[in-house]
Rosetta silent file (secondary structure, phi, psi, omega in degrees, C-alpha in Angstrom):
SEQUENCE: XXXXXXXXXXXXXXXXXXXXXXXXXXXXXXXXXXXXXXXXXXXXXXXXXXXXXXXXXXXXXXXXXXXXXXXXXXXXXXXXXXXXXXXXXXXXXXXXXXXXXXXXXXXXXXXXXXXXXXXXXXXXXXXXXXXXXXXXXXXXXXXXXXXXXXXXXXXXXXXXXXXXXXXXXXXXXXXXXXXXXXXXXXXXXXXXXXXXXXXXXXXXXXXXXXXXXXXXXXXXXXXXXXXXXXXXXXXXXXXXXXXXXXXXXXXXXXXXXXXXXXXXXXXXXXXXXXXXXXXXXXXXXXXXXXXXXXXXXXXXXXXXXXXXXXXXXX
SCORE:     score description
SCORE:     0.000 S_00000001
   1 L     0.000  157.240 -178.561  -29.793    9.709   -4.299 S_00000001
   2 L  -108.541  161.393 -157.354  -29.101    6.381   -5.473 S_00000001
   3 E  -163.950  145.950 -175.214  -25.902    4.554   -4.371 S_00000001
   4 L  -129.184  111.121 -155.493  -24.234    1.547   -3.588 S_00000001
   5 E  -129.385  174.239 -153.783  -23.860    0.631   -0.283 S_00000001
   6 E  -129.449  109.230  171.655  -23.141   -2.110    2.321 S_00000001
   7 L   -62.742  -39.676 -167.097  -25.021   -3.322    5.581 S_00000001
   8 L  -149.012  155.210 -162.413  -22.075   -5.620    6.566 S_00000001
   9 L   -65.382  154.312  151.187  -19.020   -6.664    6.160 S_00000001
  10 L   151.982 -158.540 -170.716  -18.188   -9.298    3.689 S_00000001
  11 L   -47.597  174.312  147.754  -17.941  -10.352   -0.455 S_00000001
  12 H   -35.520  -20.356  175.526  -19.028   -8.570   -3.052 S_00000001
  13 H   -78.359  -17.263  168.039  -22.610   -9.846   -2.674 S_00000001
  14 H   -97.642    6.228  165.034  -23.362   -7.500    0.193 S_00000001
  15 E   -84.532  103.212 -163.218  -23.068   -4.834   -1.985 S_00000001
  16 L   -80.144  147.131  153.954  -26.816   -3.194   -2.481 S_00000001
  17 L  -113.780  126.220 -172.639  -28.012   -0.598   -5.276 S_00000001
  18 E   169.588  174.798 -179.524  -30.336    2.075   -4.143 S_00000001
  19 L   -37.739  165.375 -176.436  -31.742    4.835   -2.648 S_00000001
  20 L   176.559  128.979  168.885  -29.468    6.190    0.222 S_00000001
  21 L   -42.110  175.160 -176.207  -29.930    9.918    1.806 S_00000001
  22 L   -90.615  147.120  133.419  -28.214   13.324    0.220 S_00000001
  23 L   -27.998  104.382  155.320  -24.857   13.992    2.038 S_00000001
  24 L   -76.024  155.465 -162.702  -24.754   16.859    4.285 S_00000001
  25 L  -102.232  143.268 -157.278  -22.496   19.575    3.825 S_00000001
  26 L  -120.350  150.809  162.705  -19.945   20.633    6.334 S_00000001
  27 L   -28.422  -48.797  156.010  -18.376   23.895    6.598 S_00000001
  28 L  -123.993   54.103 -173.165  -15.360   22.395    4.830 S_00000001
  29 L  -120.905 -171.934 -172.937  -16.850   20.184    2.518 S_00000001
  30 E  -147.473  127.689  175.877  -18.051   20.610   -0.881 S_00000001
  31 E   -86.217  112.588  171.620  -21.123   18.819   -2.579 S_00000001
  32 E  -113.656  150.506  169.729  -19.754   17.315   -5.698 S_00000001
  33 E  -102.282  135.599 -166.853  -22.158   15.473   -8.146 S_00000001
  34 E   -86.495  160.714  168.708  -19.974   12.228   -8.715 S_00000001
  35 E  -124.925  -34.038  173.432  -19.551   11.466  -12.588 S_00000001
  36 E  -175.862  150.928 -162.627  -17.429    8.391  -12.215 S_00000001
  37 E  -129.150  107.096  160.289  -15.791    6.880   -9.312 S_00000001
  38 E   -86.892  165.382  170.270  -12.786    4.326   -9.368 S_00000001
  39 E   -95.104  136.090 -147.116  -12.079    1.154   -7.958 S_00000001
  40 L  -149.540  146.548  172.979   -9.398    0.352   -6.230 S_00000001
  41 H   -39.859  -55.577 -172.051   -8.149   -2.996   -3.761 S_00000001
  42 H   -41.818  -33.888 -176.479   -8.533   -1.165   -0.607 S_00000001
  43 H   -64.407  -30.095  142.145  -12.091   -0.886   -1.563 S_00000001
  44 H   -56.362  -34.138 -159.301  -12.143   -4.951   -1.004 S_00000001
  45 H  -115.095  -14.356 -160.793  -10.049   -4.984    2.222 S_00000001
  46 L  -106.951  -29.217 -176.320  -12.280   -1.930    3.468 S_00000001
  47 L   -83.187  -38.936 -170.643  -15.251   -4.184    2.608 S_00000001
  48 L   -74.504  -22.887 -173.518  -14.091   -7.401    3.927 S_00000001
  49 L    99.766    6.382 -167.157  -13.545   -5.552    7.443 S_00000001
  50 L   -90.220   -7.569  156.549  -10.038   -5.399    7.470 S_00000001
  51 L  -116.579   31.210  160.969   -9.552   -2.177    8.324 S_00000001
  52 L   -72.766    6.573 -174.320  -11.830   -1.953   11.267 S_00000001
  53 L   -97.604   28.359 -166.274   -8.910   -2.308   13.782 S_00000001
  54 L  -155.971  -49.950  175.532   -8.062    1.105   12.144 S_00000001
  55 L  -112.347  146.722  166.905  -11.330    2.810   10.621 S_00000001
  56 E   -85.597  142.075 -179.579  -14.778    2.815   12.399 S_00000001
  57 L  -100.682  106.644 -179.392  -17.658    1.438   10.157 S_00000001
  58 L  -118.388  113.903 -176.198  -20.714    3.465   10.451 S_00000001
  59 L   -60.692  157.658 -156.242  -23.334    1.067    8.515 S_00000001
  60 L    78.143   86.610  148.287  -24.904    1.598    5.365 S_00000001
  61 E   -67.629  124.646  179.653  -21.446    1.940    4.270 S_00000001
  62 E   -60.400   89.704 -148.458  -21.035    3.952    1.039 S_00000001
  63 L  -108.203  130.056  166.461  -17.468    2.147   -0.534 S_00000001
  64 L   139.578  141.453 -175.521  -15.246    4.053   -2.847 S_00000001
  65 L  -128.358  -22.979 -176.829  -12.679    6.830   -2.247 S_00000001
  66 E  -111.519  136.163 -164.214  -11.769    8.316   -5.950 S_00000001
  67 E  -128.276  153.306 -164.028  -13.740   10.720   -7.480 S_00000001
  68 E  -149.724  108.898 -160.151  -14.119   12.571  -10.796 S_00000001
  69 E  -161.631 -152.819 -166.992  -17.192   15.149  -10.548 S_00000001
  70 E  -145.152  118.167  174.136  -18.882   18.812  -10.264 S_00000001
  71 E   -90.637  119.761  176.942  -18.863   20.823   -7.068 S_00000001
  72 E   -89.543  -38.828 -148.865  -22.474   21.600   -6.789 S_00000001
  73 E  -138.766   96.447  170.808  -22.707   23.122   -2.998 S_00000001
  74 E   -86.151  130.215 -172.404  -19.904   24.773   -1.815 S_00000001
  75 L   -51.443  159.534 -174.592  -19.725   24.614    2.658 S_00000001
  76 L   -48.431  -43.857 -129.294  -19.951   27.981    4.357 S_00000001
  77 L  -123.157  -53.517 -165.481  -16.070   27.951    5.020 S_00000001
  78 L   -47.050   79.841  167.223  -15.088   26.921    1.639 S_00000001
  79 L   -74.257   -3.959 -164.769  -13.260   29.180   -0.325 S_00000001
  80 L  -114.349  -20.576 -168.185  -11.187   27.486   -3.002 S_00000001
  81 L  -122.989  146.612  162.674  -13.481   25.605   -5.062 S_00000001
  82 L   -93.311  165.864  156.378  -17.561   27.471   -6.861 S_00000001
  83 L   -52.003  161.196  176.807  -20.213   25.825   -8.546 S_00000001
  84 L    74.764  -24.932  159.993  -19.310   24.361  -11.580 S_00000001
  85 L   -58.206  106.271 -176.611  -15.594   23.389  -10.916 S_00000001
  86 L   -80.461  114.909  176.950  -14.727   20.068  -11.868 S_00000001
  87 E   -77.265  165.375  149.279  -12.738   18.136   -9.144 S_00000001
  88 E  -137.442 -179.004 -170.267  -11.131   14.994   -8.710 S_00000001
  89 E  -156.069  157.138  154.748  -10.760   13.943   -4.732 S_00000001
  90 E  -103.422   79.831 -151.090   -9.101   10.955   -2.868 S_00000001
  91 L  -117.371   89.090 -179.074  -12.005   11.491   -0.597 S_00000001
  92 L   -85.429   84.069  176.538  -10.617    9.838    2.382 S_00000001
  93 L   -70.737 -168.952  168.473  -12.240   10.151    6.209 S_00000001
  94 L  -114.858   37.300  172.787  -10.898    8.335    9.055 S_00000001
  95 E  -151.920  148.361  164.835  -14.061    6.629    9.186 S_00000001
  96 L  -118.289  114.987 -166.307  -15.940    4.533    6.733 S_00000001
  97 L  -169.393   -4.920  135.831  -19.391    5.271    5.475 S_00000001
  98 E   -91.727   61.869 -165.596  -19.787    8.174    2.833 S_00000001
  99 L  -128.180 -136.510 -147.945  -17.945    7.516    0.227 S_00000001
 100 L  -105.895    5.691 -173.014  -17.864    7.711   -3.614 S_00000001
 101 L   -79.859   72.071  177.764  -20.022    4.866   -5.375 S_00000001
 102 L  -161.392 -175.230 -154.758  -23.077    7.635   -5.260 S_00000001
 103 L  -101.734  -19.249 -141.788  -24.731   10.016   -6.904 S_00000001
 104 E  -157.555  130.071  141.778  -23.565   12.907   -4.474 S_00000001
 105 E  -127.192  158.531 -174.480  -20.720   12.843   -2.366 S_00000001
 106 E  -113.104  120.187 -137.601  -19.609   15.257    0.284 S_00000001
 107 L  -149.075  109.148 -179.515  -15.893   15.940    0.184 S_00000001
 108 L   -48.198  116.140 -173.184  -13.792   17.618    2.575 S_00000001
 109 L   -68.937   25.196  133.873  -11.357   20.404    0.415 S_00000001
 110 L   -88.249   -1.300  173.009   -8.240   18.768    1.628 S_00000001
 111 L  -112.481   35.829  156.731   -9.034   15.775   -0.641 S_00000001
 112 E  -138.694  169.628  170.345   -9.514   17.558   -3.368 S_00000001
 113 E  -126.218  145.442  162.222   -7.918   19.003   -6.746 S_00000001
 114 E   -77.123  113.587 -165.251   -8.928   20.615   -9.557 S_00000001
 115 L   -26.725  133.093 -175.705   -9.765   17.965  -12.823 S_00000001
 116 L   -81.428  131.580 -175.786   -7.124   18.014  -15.346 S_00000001
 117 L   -88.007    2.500  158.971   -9.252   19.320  -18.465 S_00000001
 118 L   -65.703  -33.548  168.196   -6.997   16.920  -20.612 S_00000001
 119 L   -54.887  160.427  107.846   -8.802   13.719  -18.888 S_00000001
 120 L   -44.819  141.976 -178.061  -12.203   12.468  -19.505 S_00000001
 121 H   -72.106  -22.206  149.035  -13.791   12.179  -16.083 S_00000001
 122 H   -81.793  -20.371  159.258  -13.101    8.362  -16.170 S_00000001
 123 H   -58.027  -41.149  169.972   -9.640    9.008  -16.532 S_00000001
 124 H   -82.882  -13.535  152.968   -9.301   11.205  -14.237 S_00000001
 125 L   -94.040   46.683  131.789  -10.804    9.168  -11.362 S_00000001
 126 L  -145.193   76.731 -173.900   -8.479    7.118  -11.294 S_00000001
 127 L  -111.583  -62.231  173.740   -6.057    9.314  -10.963 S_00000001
 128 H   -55.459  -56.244 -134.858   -6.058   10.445   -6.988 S_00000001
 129 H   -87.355  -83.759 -158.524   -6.013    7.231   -4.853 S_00000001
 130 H   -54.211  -30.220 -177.212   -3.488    5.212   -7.124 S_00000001
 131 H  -106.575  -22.729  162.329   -1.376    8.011   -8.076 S_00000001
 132 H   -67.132  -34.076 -179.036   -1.230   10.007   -5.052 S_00000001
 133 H   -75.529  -53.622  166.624    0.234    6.332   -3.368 S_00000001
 134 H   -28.891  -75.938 -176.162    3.056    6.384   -6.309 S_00000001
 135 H    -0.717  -74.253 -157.525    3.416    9.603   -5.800 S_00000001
 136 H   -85.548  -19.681  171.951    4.224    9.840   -2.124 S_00000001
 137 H   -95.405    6.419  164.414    6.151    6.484   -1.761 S_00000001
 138 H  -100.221    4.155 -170.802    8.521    7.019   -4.276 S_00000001
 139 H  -114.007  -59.812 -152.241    9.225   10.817   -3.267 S_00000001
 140 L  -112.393    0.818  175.667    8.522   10.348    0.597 S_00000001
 141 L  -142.800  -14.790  159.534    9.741    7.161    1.225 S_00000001
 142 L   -65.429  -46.285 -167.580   11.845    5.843   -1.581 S_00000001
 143 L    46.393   58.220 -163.129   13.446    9.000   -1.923 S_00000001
 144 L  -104.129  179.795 -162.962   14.443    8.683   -5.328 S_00000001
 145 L  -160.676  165.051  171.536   16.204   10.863   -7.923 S_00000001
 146 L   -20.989  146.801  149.204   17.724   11.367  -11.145 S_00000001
 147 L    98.304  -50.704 -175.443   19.870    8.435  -11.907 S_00000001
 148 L   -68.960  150.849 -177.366   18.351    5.585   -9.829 S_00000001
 149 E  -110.345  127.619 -155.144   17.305    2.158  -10.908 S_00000001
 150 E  -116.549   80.087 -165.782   13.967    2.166   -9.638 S_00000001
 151 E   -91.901  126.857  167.363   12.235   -1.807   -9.402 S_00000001
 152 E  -113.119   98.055 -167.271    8.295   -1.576   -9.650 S_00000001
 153 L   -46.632  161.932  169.002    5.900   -4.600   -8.414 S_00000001
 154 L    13.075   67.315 -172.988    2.734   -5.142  -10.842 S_00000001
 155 L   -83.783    2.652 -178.622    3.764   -2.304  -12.568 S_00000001
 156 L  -104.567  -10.514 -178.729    1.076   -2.423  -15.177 S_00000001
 157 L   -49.026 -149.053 -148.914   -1.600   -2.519  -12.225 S_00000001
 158 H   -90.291  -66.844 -151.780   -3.551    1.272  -11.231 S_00000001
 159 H   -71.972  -53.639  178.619   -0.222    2.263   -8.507 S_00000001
 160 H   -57.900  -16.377  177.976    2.338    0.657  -10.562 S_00000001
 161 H   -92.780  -14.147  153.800    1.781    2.318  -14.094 S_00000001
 162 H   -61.998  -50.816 -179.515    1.737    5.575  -12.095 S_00000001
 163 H   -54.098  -67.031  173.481    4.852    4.752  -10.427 S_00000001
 164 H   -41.491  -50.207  174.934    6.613    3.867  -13.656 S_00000001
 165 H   -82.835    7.980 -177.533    5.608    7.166  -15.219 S_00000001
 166 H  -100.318  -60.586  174.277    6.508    9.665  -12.408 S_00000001
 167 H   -62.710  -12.834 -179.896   10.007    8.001  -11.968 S_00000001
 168 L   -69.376  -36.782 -163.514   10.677    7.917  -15.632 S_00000001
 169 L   -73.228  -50.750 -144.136    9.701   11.932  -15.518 S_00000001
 170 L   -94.198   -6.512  173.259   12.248   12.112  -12.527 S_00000001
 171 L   102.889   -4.123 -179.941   15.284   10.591  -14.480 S_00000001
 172 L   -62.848  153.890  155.373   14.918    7.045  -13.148 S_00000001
 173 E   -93.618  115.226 -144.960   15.757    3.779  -14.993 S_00000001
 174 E  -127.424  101.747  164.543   12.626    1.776  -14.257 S_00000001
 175 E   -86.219   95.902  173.377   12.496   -2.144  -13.889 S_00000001
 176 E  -125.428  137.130 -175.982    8.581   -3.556  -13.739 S_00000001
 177 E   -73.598  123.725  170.248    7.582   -6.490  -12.833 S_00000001
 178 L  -164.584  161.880  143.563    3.999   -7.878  -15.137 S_00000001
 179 L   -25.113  115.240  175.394    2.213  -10.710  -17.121 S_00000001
 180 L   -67.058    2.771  133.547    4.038  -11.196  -20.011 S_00000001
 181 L   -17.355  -44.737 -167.438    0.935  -10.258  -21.711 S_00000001
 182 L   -96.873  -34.918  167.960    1.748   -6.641  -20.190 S_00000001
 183 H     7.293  -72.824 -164.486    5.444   -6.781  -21.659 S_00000001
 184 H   -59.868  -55.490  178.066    4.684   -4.053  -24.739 S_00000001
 185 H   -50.906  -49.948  160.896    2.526   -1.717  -22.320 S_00000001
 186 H   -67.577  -24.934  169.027    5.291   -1.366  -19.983 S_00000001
 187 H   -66.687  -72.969 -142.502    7.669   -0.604  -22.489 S_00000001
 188 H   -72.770  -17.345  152.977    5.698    2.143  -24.025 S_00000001
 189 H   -50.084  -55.630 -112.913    5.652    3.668  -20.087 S_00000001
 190 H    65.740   49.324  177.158    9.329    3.380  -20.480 S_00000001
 191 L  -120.867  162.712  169.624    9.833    0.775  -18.298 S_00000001
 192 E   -70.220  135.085  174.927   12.353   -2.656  -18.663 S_00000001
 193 E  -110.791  142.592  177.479    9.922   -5.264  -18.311 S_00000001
 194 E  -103.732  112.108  143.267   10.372   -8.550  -15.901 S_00000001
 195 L   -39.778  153.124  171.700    8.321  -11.925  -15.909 S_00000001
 196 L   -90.163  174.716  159.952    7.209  -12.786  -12.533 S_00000001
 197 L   107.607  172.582  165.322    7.864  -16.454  -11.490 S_00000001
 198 L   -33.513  110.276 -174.190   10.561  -18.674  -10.836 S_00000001
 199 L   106.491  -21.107  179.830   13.901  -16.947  -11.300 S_00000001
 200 H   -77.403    8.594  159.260   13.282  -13.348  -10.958 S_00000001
 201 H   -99.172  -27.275  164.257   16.183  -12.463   -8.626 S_00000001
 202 H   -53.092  -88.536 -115.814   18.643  -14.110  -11.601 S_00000001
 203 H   -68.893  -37.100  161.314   16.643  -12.232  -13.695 S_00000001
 204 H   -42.199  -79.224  146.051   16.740   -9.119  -11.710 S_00000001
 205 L   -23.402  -36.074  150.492   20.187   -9.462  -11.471 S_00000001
 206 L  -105.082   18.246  172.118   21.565   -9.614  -14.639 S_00000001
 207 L  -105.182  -55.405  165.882   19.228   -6.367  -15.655 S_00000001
 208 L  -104.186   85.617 -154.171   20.904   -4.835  -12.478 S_00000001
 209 L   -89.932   22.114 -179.540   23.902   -6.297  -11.030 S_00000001
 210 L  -101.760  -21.374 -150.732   25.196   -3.291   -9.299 S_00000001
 211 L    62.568  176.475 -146.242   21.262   -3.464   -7.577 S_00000001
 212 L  -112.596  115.197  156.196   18.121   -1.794   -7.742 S_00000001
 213 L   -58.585  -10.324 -176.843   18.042    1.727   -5.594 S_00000001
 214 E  -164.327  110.103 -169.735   14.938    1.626   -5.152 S_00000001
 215 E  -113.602  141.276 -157.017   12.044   -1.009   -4.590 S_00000001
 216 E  -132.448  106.930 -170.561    8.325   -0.200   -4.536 S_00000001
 217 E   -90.086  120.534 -160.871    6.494   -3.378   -3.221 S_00000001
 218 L  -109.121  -20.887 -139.812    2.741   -3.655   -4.615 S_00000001
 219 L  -115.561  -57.595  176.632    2.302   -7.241   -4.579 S_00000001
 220 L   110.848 -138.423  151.713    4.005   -8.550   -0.966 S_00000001
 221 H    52.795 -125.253  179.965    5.044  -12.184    0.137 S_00000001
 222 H   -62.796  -53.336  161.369    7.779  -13.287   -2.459 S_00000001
 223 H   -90.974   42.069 -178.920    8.242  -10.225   -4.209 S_00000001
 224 H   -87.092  -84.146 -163.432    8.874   -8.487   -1.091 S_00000001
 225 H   -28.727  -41.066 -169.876   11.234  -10.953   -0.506 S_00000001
 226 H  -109.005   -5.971  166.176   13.338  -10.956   -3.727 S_00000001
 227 H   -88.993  -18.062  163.346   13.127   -7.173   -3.717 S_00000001
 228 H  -100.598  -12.643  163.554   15.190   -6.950   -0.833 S_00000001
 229 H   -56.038  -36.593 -175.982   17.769   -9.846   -1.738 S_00000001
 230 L   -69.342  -18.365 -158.398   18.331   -7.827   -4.895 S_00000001
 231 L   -73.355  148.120 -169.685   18.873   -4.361   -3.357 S_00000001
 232 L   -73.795  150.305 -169.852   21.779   -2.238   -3.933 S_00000001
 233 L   -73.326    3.510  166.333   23.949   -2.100   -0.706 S_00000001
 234 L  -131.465   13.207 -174.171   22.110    1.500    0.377 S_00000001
 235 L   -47.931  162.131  165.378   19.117    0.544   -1.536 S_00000001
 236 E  -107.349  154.683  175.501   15.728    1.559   -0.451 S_00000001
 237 E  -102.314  128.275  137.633   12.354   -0.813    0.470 S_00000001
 238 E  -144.164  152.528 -179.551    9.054   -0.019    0.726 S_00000001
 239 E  -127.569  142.619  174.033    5.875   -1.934    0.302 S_00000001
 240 L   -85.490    2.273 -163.908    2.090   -0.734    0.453 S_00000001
 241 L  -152.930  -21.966 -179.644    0.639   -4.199    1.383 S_00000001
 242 L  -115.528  125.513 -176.999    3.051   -6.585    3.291 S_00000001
 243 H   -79.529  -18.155 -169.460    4.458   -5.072    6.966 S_00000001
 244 H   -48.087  -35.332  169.108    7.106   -8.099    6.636 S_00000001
 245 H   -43.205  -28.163 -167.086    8.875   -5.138    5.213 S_00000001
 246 H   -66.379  -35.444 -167.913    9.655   -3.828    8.165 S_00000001
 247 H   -81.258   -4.834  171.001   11.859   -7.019    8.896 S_00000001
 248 H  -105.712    3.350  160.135   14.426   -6.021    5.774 S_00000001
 249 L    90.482   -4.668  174.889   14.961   -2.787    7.418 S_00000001
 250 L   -78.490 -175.793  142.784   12.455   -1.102    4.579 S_00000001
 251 L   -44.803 -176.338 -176.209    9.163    1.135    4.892 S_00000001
 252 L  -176.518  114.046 -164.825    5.686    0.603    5.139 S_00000001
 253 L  -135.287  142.419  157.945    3.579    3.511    3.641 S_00000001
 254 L  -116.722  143.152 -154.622   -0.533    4.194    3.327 S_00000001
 255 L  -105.769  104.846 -166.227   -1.547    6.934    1.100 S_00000001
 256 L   -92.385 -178.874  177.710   -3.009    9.916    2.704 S_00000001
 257 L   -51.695  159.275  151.538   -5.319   13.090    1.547 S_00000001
 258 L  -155.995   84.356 -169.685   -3.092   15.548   -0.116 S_00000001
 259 L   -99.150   17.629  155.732   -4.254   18.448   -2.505 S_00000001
 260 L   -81.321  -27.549  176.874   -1.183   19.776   -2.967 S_00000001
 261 L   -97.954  -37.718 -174.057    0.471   16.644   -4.143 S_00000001
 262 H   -97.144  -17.137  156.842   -3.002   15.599   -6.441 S_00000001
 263 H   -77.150   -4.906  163.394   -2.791   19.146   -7.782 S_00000001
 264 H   -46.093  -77.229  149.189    0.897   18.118   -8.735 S_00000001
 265 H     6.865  -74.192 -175.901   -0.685   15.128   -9.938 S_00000001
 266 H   -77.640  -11.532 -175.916   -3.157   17.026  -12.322 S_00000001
 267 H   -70.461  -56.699 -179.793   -0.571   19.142  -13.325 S_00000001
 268 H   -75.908   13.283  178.652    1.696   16.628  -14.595 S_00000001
 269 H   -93.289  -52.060 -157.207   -1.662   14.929  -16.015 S_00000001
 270 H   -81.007  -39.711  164.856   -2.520   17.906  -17.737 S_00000001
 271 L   -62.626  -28.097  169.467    1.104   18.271  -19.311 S_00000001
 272 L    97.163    2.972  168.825    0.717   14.850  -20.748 S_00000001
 273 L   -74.692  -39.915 -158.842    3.963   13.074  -18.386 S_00000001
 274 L  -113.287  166.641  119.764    1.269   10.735  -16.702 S_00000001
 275 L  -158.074  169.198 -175.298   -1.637    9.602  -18.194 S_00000001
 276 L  -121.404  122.110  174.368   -4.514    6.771  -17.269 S_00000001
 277 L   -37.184   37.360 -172.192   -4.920    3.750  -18.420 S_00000001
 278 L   -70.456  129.533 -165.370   -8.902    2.613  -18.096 S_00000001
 279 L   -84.204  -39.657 -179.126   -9.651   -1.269  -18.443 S_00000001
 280 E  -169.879  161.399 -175.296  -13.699   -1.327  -18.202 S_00000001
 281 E  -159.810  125.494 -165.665  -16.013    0.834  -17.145 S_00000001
 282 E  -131.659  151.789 -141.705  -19.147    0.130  -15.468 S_00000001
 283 L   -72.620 -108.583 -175.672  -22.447    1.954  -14.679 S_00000001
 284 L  -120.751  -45.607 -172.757  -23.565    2.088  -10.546 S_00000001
 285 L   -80.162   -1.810 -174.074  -25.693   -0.014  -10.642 S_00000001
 286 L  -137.305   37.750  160.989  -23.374   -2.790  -11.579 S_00000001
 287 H   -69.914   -1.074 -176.419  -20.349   -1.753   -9.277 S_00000001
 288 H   -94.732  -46.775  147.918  -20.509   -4.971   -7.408 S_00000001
 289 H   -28.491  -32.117 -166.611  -19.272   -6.401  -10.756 S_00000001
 290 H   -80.846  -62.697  176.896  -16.840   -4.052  -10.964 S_00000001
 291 H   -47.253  -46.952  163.425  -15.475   -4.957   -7.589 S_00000001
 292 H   -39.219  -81.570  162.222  -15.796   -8.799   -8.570 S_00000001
 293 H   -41.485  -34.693  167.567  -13.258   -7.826  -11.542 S_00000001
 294 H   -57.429  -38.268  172.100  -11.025   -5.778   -9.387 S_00000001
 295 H   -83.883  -11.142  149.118  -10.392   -8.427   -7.152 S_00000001
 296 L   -28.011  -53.941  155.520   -8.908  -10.537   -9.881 S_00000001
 297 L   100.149    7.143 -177.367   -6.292   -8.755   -9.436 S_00000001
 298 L   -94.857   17.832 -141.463   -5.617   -8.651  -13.446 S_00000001
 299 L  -106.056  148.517  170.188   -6.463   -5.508  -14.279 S_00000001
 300 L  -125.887   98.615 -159.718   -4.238   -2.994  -16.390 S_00000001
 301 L    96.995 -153.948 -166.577   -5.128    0.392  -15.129 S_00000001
 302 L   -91.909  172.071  164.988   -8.141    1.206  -13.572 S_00000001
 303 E  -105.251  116.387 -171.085  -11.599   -0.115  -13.078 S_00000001
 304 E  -124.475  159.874 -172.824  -14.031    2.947  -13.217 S_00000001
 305 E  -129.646  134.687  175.436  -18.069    2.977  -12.337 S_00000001
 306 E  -108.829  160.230  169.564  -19.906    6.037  -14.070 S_00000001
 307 L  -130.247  111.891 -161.864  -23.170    8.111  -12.970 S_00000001
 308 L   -98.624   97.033  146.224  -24.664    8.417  -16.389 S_00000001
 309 L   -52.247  -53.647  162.254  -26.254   12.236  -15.605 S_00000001
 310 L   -53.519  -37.671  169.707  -27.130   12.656  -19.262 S_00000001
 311 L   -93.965    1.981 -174.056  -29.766    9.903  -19.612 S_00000001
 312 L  -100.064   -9.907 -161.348  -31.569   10.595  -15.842 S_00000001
 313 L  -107.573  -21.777  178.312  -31.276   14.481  -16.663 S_00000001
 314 L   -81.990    0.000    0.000  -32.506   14.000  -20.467 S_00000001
């Protein structure tokens, strides 16, 4: 199958395109033919090596965890998903080396859901990774509810425009932080939108001067920092990228496998409360571009890579 994978750790430039064996199928995996794959940071920080003190790297790593596809092969054990069912997956191991920038992936049925048939299959992958991490830190660590003023880092990014629409569905008043470039975009989420920059705890501050119940840190560093001066005197913290949280008495959350929460996900996809935002979309062969843009860090909604099946099968 062709694929794009990595001998070694480092930039974008160690990312090859090419042949790579078919995935074998495990009892409780499922052979999906990928259709599009998104990109996501972690997919940089996974590349870079930075989570080898955490995942083992077994080279020719495969890079990519969200998937949008066709279960071709279902494993011996495998009861929930047939041929022909279109998934999406966060299709996470605790190791890294099979993952979704391919033609084929093999995907254990706790990382997966069935594909909201309102999406296009680049919409819907990137749907799992980014929106299962809303998901679970404003619900499992945030704890929020009707009523709460809800502050969202880079809220026009892939996790923050998720974030914005799940607490809006949940009764929150929703504060996001973007480019003012992103201003309009956030409104039309429903969210109050905030300049970054100099000044954004005034600014914070006169939007909420009672404070914000709940802060979802995307970015780390400063607006870690100004998310917990601002906090309501029971407010909650949590950040996905800086542990310095820990020192302001907040969380620290990573975004696990879930198909009960990404069939939530597609549900409330499929109802038309969420939907996703895609910024470019690029084939396979030119995902190391893709990654290159991604690490900009500029992006509003996802970056998705397609496996164009129609011109290799026509």
């Amino acid at each position: 199958m062709k694929a794009i994978s990595y001998s070694s750790y480092g930039g974008a430039d160690v990312l090859e395109y090419g042949e790579r064996p078919d995935p074998k199928i495990g009892p409780d995996t499922v052979l999906v033919k990928v259709r599009a794959a998104a990109v996501n940071p972690v997919d940089r920080v996974a590349r870079e090596g930075h989570l080898d003190a955490v995942l083992d790297a077994v080279f020719p790593v495969i890079p990519g965890w969200d998937v949008s596809g066709v279960v071709v092969q279902p494993g011996a054990a495998v009861d929930e998903f047939a041929v022909g069912d279109e998934v999406i997956g966060y299709v996470r191991e605790d190791f890294l080396s099979r993952g979704t920038f391919a033609e084929y992936v093999a995907a254990p049925v706790r990382t997966l859901a069935r594909k909201p048939l309102s999406l296009s299959f680049e919409e819907a992958a990137g749907l799992p990774l980014a929106g299962l991490t809303a998901y679970q830190v404003l619900y499992r660590s945030l704890h929020i509810g009707s009523g709460d003023t809800v502050l969202v880092h880079a809220a026009a990014g892939g996790v923050g425009s998720f974030a914005v629409q799940i607490a809006r569905h949940t009764g929150c008043r929703v504060i996001g932080t973007a480019s003012e470039r992103n201003h309009d975009h956030l409104r039309q989420l429903g969210a109050e939108p905030v300049a970054y920059g100099e000044g954004l705890a005034d600014r914070l501050r006169a939007l909420a001067p009672d404070g914000i119940d709940a802060a979802f840190d995307t970015v780390g560093g400063e607006a870690l920092r100004v998310s917990a001066e601002t906090l309501a005197p029971d407010g909650r913290l949590a950040s996905i990228v800086d542990d310095e949280v820990f020192s302001y008495g907040g969380k620290y959350a990573f975004v696990r496998p879930d198909a009960k929460d990404l069939a939530h996900l597609a549900e409330l996809a499929e109802r038309g409360i969420i939907s996703v935002h895609v910024d470019r979309v690029f084939p396979l062969a030119e995902a190391a571009e893709a990654h290159r843009l991604n690490a900009e860090g500029r992006t509003r909604g996802k970056i998705v890579v397609t496996v164009d099946w129609d011109a290799q099968e026509g």
